[in-house]
N, C-alpha and C positions, 0 to 999 in steps of 0.2 A: 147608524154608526157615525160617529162624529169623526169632522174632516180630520185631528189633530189623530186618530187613533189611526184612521186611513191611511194619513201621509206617513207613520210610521212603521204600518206593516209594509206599505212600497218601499221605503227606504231603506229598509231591512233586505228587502226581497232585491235590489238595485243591488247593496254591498253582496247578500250570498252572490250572485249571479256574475261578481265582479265590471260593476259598471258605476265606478263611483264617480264619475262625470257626472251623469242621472242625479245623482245626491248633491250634489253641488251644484246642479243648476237648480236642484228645488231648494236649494237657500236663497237665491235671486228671486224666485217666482210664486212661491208658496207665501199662505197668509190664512191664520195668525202662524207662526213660525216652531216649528219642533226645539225645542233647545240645543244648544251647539254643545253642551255636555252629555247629553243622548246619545246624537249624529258623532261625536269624538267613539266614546264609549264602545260603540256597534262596530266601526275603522280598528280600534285596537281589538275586538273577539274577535273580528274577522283576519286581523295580521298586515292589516293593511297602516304600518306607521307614517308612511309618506303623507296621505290622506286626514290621517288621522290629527297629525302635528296641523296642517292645513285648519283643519277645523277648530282646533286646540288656540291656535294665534288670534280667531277670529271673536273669541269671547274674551268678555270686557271684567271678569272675576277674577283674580290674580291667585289666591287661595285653589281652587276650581284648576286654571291652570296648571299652576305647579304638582297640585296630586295626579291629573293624567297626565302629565310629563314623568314622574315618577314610575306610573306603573307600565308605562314603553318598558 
């Protein structure tokens, strides 16, 4: 399995479990990186908006932005 399918069933498995710390320090520490329109994406099915805006600010696609601000 590749590290990039890996990192995203954990990070999937961190938001169900409610620990999305876990997910935000694997934006610090993981490499090559899950996209931050994924990692948003997984925060808003989960209902977690707080987190999700967090990740939303951090990608650098303006278009990208504004539609997961929309769908909060």
């Amino acid at each position: 399995m590749n590290d990039i399918v890996f990192w995203a069933i954990e990070a999937r498995i961190f938001i169900e479990m409610n620990k999305p710390n876990e997910v935000l320090q694997y934006l610090k520490e993981k490499s090559p990186k899950l996209p931050l329109k994924y990692i948003a994406e997984m925060f808003i099915e989960a209902g977690d908006k707080e987190h999700a805006i967090e990740a939303i600010t951090k990608m650098k696609d303006a278009e990208e932005k504004v539609s997961l601000l929309i769908s909060i």
